[in-house]
N, CA, C and O atoms as a GROMACS GRO file, in nm:
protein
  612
    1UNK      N    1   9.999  11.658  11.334
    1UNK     CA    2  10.069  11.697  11.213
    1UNK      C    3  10.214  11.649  11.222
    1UNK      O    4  10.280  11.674  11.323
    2UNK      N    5  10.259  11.587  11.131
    2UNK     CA    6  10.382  11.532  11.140
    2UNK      C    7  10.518  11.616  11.090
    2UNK      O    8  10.485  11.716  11.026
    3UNK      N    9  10.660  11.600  11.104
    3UNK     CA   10  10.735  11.700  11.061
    3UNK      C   11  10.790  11.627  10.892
    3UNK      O   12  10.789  11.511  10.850
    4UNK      N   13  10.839  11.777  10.820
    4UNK     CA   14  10.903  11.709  10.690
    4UNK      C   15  10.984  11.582  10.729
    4UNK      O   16  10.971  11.473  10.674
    5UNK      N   17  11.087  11.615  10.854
    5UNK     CA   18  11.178  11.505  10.840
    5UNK      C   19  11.104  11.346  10.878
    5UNK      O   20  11.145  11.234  10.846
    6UNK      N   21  11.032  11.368  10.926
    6UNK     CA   22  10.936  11.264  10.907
    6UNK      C   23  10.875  11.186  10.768
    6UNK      O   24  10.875  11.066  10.737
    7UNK      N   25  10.835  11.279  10.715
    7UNK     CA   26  10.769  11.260  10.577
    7UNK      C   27  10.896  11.226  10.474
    7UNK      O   28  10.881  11.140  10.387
    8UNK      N   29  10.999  11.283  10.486
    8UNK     CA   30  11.123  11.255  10.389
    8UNK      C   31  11.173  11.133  10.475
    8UNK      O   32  11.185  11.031  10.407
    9UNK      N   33  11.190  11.124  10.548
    9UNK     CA   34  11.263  10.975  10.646
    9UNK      C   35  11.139  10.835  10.517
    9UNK      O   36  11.178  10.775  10.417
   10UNK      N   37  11.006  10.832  10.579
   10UNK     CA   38  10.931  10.788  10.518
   10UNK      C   39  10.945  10.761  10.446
   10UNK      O   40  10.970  10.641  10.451
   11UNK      N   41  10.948  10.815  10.309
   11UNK     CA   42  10.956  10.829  10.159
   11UNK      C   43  11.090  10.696  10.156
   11UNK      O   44  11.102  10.592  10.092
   12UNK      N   45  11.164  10.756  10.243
   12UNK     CA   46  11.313  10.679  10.170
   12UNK      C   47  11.330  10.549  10.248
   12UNK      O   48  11.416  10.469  10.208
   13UNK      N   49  11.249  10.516  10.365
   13UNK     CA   50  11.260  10.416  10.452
   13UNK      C   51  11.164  10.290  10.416
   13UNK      O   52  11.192  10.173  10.442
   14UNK      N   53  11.032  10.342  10.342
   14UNK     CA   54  10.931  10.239  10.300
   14UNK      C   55  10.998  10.140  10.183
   14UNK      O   56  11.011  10.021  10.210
   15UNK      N   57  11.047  10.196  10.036
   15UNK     CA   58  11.088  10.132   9.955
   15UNK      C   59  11.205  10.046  10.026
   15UNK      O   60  11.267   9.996   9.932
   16UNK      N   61  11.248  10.018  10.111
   16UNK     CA   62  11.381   9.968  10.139
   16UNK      C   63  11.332   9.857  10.235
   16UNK      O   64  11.358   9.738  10.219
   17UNK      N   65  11.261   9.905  10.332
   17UNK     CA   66  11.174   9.812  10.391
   17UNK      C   67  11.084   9.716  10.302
   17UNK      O   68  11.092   9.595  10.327
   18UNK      N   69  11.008   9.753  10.213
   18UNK     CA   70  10.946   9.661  10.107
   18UNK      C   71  11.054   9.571  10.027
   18UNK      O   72  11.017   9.476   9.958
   19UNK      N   73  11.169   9.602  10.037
   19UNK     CA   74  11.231   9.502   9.934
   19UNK      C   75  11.305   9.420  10.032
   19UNK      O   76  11.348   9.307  10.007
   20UNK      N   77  11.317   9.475  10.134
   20UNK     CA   78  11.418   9.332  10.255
   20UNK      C   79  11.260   9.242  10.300
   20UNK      O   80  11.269   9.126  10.341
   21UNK      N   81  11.137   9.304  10.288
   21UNK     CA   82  11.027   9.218  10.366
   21UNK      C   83  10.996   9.114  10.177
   21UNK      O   84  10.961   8.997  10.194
   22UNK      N   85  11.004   9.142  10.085
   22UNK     CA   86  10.983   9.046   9.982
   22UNK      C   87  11.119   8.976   9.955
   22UNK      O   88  11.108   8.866   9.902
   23UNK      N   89  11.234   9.015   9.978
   23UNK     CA   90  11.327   8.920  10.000
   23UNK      C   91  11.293   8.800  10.080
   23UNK      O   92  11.264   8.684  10.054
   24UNK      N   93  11.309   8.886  10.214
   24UNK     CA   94  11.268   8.756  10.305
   24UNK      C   95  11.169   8.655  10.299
   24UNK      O   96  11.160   8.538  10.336
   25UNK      N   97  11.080   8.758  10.226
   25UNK     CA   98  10.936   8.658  10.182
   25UNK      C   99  10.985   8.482  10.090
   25UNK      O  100  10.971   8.361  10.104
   26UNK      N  101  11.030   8.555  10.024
   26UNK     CA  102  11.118   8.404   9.922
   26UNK      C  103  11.184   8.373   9.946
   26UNK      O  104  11.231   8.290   9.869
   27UNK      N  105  11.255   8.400  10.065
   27UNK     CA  106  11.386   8.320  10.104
   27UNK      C  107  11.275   8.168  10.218
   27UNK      O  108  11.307   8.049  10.214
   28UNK      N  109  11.198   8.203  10.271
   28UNK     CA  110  11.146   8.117  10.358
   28UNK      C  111  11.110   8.042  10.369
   28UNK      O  112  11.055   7.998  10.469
   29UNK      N  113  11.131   7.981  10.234
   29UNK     CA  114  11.095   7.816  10.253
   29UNK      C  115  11.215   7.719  10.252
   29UNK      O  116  11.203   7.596  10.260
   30UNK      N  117  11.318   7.776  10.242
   30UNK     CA  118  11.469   7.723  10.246
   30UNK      C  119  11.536   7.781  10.362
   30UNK      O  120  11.594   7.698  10.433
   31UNK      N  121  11.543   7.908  10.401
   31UNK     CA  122  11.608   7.946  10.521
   31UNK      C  123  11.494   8.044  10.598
   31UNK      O  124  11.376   8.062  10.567
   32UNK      N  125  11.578   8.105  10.718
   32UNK     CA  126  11.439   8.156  10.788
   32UNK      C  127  11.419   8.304  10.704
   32UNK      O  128  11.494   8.379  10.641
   33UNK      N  129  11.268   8.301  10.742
   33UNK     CA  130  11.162   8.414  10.707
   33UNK      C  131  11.072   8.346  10.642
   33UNK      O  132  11.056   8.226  10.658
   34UNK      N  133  11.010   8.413  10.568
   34UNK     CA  134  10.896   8.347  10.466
   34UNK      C  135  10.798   8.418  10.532
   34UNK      O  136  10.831   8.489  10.626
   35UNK      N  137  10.604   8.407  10.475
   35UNK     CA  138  10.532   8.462  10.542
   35UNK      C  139  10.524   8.572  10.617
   35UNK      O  140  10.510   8.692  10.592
   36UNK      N  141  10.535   8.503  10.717
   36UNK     CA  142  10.507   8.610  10.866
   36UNK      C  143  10.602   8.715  10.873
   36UNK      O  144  10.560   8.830  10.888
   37UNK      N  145  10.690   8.700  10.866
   37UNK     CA  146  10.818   8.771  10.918
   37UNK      C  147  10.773   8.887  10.764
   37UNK      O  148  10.742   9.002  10.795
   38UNK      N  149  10.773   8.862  10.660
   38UNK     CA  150  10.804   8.913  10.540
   38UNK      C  151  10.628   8.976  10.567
   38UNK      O  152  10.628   9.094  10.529
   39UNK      N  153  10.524   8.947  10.603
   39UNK     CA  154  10.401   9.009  10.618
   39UNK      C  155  10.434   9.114  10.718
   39UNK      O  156  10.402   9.226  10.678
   40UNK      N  157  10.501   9.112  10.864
   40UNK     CA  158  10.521   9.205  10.948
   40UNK      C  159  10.564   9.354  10.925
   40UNK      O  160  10.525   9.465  10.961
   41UNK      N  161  10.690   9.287  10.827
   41UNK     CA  162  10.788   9.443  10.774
   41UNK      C  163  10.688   9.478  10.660
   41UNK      O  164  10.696   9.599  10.643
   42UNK      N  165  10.608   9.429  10.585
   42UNK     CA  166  10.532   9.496  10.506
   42UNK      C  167  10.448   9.624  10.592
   42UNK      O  168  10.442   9.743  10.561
   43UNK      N  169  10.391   9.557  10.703
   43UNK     CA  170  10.298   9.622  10.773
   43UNK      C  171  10.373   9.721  10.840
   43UNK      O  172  10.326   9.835  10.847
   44UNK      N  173  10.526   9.685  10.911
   44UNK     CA  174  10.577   9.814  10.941
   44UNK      C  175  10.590   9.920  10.852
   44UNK      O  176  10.582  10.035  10.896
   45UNK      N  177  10.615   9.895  10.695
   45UNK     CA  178  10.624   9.994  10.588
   45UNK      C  179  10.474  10.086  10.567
   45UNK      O  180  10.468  10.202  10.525
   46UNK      N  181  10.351   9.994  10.610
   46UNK     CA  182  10.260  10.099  10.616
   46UNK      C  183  10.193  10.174  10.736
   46UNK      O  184  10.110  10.264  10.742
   47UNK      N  185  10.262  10.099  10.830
   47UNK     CA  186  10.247  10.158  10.939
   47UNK      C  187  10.348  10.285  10.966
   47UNK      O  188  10.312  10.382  11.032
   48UNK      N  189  10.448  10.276  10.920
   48UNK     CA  190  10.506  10.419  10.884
   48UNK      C  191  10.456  10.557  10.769
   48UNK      O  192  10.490  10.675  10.772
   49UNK      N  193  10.388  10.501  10.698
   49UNK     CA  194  10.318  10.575  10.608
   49UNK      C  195  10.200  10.612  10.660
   49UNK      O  196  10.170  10.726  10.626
   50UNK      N  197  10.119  10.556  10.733
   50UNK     CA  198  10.014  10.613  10.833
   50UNK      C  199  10.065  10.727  10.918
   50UNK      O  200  10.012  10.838  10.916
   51UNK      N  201  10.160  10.700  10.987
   51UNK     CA  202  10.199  10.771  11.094
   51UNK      C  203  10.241  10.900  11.016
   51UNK      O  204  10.193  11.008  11.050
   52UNK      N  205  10.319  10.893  10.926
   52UNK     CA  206  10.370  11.015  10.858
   52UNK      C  207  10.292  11.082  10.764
   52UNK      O  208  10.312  11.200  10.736
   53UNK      N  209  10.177  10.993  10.699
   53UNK     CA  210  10.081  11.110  10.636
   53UNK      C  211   9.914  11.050  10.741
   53UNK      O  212   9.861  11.100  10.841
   54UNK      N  213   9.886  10.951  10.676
   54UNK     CA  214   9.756  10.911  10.717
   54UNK      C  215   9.680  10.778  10.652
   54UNK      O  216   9.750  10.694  10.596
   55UNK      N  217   9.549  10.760  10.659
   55UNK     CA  218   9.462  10.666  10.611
   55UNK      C  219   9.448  10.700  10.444
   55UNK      O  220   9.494  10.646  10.343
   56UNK      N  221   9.342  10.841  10.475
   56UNK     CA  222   9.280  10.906  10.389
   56UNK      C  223   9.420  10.936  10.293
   56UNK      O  224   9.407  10.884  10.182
   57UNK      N  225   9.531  10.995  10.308
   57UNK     CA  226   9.670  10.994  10.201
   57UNK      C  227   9.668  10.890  10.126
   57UNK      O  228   9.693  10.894  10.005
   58UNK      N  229   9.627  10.753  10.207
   58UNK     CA  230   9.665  10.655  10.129
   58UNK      C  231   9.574  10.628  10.004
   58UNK      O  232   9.594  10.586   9.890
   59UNK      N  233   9.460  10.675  10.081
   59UNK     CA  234   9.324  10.596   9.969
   59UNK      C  235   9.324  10.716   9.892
   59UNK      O  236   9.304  10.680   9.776
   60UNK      N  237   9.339  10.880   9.899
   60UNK     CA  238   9.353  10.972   9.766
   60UNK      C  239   9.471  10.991   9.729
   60UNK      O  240   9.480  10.979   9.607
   61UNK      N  241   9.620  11.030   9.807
   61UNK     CA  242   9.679  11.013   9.725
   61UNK      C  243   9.818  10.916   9.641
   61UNK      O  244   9.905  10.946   9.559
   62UNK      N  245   9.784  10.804   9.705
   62UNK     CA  246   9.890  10.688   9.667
   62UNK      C  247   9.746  10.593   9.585
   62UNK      O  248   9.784  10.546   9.478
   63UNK      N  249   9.639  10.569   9.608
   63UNK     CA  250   9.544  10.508   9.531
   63UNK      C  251   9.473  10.554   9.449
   63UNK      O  252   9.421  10.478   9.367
   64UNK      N  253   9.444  10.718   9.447
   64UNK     CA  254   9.428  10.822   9.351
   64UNK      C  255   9.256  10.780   9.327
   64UNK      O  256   9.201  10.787   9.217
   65UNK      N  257   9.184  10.732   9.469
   65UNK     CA  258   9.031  10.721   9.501
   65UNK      C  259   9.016  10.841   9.580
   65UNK      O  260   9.100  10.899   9.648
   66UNK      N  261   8.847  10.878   9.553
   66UNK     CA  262   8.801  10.964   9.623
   66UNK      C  263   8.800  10.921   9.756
   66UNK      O  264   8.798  10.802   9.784
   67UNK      N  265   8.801  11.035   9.864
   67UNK     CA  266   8.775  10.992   9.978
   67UNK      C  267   8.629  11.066  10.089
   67UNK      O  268   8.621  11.180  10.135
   68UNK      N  269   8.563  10.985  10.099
   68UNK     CA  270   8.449  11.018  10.137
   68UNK      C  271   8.443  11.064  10.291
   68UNK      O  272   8.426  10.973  10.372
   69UNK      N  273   8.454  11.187  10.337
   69UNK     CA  274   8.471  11.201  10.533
   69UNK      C  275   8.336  11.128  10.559
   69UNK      O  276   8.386  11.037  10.626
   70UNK      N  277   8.236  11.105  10.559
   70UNK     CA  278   8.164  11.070  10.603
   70UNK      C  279   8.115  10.944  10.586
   70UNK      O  280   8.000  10.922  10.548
   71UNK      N  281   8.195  10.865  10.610
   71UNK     CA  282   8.200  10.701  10.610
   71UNK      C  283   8.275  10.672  10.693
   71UNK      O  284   8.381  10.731  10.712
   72UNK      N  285   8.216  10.542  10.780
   72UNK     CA  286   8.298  10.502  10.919
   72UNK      C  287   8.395  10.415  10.840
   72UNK      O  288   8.403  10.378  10.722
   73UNK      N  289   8.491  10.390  10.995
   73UNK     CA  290   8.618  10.363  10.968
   73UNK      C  291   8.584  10.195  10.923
   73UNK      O  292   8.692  10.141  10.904
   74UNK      N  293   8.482  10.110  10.903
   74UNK     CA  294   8.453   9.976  10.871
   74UNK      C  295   8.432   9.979  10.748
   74UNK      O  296   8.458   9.881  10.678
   75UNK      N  297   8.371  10.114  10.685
   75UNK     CA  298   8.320  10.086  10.525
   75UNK      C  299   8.425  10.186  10.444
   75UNK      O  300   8.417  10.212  10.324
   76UNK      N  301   8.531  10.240  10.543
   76UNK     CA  302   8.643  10.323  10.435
   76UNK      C  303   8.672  10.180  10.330
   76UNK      O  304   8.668  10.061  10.362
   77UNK      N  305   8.706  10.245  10.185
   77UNK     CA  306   8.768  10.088  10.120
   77UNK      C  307   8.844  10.072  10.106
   77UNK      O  308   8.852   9.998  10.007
   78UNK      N  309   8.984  10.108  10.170
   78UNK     CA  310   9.121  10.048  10.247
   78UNK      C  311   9.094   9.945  10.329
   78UNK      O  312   9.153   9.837  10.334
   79UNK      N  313   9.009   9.981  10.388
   79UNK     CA  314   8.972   9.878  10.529
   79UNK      C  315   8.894   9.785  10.472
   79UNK      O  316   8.913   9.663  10.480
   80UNK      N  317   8.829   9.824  10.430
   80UNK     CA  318   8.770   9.686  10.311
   80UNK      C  319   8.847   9.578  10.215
   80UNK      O  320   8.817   9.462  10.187
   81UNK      N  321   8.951   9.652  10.178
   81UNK     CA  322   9.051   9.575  10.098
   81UNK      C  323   9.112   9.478  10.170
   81UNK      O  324   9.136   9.361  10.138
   82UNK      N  325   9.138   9.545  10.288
   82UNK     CA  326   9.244   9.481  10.407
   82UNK      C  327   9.189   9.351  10.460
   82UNK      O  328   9.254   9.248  10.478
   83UNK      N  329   9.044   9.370  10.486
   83UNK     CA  330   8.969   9.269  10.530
   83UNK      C  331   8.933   9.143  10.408
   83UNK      O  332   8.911   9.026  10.438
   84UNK      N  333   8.934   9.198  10.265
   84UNK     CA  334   8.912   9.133  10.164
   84UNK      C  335   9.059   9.034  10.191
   84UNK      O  336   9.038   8.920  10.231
   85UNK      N  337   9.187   9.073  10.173
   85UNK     CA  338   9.326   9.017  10.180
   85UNK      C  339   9.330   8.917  10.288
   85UNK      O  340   9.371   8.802  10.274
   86UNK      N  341   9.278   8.979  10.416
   86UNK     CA  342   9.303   8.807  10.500
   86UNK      C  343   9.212   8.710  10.496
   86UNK      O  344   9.229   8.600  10.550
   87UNK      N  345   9.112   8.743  10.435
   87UNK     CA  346   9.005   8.621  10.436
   87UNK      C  347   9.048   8.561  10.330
   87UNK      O  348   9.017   8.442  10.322
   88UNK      N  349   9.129   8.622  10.219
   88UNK     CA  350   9.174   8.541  10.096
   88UNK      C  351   9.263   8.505  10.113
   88UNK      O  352   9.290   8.413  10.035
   89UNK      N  353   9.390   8.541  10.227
   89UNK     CA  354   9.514   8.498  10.267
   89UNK      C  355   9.481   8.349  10.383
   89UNK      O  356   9.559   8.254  10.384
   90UNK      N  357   9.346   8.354  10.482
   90UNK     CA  358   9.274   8.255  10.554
   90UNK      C  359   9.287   8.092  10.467
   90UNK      O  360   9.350   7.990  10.497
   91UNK      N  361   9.171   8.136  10.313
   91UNK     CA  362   9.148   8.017  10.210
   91UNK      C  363   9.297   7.967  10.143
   91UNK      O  364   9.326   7.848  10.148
   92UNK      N  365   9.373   8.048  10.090
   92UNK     CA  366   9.462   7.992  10.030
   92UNK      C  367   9.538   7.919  10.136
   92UNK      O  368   9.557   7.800  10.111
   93UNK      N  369   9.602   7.981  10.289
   93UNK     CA  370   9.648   7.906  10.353
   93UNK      C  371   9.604   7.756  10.459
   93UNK      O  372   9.674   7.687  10.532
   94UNK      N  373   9.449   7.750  10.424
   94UNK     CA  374   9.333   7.591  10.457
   94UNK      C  375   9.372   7.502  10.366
   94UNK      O  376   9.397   7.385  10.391
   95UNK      N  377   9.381   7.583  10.198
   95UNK     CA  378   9.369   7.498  10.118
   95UNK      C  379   9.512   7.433  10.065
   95UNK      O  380   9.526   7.335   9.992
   96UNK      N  381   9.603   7.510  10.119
   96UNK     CA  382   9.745   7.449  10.080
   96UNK      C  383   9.740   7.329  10.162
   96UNK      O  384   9.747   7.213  10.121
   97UNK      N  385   9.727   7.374  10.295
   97UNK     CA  386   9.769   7.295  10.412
   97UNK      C  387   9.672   7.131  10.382
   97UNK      O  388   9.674   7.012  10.415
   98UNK      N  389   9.630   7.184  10.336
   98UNK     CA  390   9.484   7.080  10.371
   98UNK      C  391   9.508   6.975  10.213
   98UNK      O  392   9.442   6.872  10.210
   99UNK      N  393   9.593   7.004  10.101
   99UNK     CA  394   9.603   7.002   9.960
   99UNK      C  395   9.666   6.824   9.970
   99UNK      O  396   9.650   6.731   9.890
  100UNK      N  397   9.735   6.827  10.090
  100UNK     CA  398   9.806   6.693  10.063
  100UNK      C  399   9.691   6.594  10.124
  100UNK      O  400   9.690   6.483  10.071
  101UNK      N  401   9.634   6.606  10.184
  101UNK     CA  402   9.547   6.503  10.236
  101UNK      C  403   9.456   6.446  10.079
  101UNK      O  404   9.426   6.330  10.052
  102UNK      N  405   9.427   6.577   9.991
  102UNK     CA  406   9.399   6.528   9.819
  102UNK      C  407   9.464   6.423   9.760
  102UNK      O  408   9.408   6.330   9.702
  103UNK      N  409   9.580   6.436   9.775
  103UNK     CA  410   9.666   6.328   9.675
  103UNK      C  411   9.720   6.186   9.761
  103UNK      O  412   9.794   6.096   9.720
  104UNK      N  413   9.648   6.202   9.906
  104UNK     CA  414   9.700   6.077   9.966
  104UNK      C  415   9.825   6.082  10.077
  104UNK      O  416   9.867   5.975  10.123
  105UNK      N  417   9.889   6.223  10.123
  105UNK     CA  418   9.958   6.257  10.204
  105UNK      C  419   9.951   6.331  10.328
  105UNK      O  420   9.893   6.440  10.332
  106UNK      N  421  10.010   6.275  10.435
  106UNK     CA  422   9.944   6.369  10.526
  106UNK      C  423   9.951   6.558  10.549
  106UNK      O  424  10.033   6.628  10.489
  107UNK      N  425   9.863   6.605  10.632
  107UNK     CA  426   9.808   6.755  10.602
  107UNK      C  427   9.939   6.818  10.634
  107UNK      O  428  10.006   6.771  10.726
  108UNK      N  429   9.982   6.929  10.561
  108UNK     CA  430  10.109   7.017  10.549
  108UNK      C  431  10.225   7.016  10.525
  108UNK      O  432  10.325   7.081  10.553
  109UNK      N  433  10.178   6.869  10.425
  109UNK     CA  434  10.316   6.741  10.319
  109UNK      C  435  10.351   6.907  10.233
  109UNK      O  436  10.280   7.008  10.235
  110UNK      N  437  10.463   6.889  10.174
  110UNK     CA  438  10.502   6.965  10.091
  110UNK      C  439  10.612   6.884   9.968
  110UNK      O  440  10.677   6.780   9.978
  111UNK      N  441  10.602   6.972   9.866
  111UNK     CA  442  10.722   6.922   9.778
  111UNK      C  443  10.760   7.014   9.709
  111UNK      O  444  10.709   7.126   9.720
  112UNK      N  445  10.879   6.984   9.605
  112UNK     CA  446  10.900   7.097   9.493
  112UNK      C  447  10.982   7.030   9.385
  112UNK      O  448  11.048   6.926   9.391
  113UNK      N  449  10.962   7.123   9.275
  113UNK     CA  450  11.037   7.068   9.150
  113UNK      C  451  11.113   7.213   9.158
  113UNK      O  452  11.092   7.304   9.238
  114UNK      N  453  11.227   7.206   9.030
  114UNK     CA  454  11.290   7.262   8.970
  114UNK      C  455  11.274   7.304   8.816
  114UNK      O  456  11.288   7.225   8.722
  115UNK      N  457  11.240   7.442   8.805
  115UNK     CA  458  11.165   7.474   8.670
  115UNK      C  459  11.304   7.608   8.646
  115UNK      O  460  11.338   7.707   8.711
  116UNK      N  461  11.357   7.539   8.508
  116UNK     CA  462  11.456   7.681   8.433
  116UNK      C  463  11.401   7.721   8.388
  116UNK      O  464  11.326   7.667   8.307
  117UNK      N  465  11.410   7.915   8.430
  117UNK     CA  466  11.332   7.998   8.362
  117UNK      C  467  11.478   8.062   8.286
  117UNK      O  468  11.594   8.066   8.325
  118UNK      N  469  11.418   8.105   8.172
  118UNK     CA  470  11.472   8.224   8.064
  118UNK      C  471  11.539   8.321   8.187
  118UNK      O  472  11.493   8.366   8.293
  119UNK      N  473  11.668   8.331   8.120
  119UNK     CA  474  11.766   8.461   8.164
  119UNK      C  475  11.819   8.481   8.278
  119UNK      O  476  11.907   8.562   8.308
  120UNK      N  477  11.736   8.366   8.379
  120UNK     CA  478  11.753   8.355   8.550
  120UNK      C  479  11.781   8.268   8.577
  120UNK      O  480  11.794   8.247   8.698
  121UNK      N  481  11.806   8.173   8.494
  121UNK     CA  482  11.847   7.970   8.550
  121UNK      C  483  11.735   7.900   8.635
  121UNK      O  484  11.613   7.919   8.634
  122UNK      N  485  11.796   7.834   8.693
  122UNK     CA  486  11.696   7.705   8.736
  122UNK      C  487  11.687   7.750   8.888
  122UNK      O  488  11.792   7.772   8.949
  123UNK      N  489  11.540   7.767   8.964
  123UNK     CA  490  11.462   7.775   9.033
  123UNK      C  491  11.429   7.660   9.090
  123UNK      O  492  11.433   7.561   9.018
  124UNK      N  493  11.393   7.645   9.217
  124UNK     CA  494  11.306   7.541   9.293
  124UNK      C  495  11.196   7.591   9.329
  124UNK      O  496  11.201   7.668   9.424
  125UNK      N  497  11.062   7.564   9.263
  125UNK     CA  498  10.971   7.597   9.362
  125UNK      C  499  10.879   7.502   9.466
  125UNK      O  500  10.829   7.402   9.415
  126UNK      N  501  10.862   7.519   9.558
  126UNK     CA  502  10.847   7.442   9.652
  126UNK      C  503  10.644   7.488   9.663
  126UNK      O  504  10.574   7.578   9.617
  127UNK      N  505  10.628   7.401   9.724
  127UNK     CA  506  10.454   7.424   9.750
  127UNK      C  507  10.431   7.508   9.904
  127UNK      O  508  10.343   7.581   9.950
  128UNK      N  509  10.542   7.460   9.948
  128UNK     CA  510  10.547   7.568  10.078
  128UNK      C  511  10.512   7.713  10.072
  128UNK      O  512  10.460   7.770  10.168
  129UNK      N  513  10.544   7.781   9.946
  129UNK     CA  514  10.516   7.915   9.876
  129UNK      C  515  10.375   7.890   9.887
  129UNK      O  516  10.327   7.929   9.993
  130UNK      N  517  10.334   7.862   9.846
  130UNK     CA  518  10.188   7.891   9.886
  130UNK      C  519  10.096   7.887   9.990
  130UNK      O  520   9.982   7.932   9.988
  131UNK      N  521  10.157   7.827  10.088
  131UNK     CA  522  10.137   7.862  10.210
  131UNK      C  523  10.169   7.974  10.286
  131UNK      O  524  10.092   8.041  10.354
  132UNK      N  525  10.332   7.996  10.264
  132UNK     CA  526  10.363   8.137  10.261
  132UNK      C  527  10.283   8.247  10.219
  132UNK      O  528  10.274   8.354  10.279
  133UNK      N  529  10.208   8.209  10.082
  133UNK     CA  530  10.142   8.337  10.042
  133UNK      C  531  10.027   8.388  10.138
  133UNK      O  532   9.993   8.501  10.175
  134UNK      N  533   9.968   8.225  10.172
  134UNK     CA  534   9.789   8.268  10.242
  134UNK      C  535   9.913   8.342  10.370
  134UNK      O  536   9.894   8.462  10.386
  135UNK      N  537  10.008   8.295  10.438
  135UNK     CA  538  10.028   8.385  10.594
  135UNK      C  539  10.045   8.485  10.561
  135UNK      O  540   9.999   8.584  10.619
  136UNK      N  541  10.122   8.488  10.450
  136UNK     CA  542  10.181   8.661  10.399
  136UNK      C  543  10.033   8.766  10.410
  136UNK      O  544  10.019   8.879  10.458
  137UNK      N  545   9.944   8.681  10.350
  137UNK     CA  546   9.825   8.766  10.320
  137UNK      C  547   9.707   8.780  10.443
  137UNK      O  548   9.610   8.856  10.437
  138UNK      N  549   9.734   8.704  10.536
  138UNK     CA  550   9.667   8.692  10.661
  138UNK      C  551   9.740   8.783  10.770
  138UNK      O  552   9.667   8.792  10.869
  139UNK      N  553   9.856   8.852  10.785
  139UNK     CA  554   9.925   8.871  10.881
  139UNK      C  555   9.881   9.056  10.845
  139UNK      O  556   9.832   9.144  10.916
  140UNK      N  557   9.933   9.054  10.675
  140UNK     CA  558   9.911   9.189  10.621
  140UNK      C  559   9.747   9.253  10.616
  140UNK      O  560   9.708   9.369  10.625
  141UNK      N  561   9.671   9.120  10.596
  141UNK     CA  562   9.514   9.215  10.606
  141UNK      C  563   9.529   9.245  10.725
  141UNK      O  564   9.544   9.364  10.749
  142UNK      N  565   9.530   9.161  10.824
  142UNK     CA  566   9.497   9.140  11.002
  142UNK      C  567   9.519   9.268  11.056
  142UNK      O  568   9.447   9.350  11.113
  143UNK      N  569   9.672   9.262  11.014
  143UNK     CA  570   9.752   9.374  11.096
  143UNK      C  571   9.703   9.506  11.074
  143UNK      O  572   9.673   9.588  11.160
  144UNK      N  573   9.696   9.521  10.903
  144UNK     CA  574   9.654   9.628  10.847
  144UNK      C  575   9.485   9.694  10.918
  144UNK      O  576   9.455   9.799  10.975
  145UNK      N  577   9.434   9.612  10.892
  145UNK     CA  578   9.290   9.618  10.963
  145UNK      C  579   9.283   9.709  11.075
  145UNK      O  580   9.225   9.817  11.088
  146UNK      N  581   9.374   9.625  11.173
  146UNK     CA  582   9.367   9.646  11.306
  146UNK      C  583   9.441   9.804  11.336
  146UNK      O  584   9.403   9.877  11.427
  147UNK      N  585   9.536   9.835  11.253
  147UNK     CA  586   9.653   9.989  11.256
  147UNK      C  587   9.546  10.066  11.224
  147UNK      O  588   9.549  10.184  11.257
  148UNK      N  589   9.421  10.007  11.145
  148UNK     CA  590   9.354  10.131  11.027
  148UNK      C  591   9.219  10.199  11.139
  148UNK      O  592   9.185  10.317  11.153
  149UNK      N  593   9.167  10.083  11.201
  149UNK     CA  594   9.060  10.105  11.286
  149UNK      C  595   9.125  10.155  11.445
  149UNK      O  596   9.067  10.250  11.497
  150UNK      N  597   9.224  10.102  11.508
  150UNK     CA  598   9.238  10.183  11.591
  150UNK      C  599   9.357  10.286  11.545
  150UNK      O  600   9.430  10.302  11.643
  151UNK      N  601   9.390  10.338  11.470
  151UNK     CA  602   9.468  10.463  11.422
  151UNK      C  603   9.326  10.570  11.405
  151UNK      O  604   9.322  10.683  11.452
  152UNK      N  605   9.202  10.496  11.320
  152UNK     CA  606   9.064  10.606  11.326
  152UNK      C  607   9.042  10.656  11.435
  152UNK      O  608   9.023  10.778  11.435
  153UNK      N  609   9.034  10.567  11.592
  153UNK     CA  610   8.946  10.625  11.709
  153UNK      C  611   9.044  10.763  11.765
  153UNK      O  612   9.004  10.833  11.858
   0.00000   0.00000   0.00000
């Protein structure tokens, strides 16, 4: 059982952590972070929310799903989700990498244009972002997976 100051630390430590780990997330294809680094602090943000409430908190009351006690920790569907995210974070990051060898360049070529958006000015987006995304999404199922099944035993 964990203490309030735990649970209030939590509350105010996750949102703050989520916005320096998606900062960093977009900063990383121009300076360091990107991906990994920005997938890690995600996972520390729910790895603090485990610790301070639980699994089952997450899937009834932050996902507002029933939660079934009598389902192992492989077919809870957190853990299912988690596992869904890196196998989809796996493909997107084969198929980026692998995208330039399509057009005639070698594997993990990258480029970018510059697209002005409305109200925010002019942007670079780079193709590197999408590589970023599959690690982002490979680091966060993985990790997640792994906190969810041995946090069960």
């Amino acid at each position: 059982m964990t203490t309030v100051i735990m649970r209030t630390t939590a509350r105010i430590a996750v949102p703050v952590i989520l916005v320096v780990a998606i900062s960093l997330f977009l900063q990383g294809h121009n300076l360091p972070g990107g991906g990994f680094i920005g997938g890690v602090l995600t996972v520390a943000a729910f790895a603090l929310v485990y610790v301070a409430y639980n699994l089952d908190y997450l899937e009834g009351g932050v996902l507002d799903r029933e939660v079934d006690p009598g389902t192992g920790i492989f077919e809870h569907r957190t853990v299912l989700a988690y596992r869904r995210l890196f196998t989809f974070g796996l493909a997107v990051t084969a198929a980026s990498a692998l995208a330039g060898l399509a057009v005639g360049e070698p594997a993990l070529s990258q480029t970018f244009v510059h697209v002005d958006v409305p109200l925010f000015g002019e942007i670079e987006l780079a193709s590197a972002l999408v590589f970023d995304i599959g690690v982002y999404c490979v680091v966060v199922g993985g990790l997640l997976t792994i906190f969810s099944v041995v946090g069960a035993e």
